[in-house]
N, C-alpha and C positions, 0 to 999 in steps of 0.2 A: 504494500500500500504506500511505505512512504516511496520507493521510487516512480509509482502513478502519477502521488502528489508533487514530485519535484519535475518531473516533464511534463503534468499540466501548469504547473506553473510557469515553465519555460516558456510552454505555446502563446498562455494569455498573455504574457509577458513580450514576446513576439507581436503578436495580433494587437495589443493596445495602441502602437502606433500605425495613423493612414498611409503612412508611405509604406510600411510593413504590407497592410494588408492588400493596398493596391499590386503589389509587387506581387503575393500570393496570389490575385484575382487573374494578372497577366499572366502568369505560371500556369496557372487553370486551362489557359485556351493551348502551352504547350510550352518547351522551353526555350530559352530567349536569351540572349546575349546580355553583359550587364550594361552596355553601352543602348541596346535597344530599352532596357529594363528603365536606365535612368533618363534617358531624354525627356519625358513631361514633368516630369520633378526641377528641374532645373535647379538641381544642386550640384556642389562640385564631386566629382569622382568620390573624393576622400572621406567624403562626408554620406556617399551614398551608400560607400563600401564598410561603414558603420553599420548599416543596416542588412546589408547582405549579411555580414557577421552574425547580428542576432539572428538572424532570420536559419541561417545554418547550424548556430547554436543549442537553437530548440528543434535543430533537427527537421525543420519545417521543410527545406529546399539542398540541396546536396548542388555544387559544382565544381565543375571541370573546366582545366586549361585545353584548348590544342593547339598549340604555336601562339599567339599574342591575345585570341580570346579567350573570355571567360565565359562558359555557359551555363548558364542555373537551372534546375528541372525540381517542378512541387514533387515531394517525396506524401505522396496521400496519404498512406498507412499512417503517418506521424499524427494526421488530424483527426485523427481516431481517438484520443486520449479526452479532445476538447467534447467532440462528438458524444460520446458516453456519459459525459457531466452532462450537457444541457439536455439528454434524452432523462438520467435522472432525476436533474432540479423539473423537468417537465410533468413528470410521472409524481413527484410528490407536492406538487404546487396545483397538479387535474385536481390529488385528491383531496386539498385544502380545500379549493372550491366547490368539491362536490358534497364536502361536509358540512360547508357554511352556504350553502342553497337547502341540504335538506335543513338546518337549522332555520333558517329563513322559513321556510314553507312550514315547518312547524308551529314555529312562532306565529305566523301566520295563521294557522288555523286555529290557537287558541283565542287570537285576537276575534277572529269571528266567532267563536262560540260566547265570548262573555256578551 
């Protein structure tokens, strides 16, 4: 469990920043060079490759050199960790509100009997 906890920490931790997550969304459609990666950001290199860093960190994206490029590819399996929390916090937050409807509707119908 605690190594669950420390590489979903990694991921959220990854995914809190938009340049992170944008970078995972282009990754999604395939993989991509970090020069095509950082063009709309309009950041400098050094500052982009901070984020490639975490972003490999948590394991999120794996790359590769071949001669002077860098290629990044989303490593999917890794978002599986984040995946499984939010199917859990889903599954126990259904049934918070399926407890506080029937309570509602209870409540309710004692208010119509008096």
């Amino acid at each position: 469990m605690e190594n669950y906890s420390a590489s979903l920490n990694n991921v959220f931790h990854a995914l809190a920043d938009p340049t992170r997550r944008a970078v995972i969304a282009k990754l999604g459609g395939g993989s991509a060079s970090i020069k095509e990666l950082a063009e709309p950001f309009g950041l400098g290199l050094p500052t982009f490759l901070k984020h490639i860093k975490v972003l490999e960190s948590s394991g999120l994206i794996a790359s590769e050199k071949v001669g002077r490029v860098r290629t990044c590819k989303l490593r999917r399996a890794n978002l599986t960790a984040a995946e499984k929390w939010f199917d859990q916090q889903r599954t126990v937050w259904e049934s918070r509100y399926n407890n506080l409807d029937n309570l509602l509707t209870t409540l309710k119908g004692e208010e119509n009997e008096s």
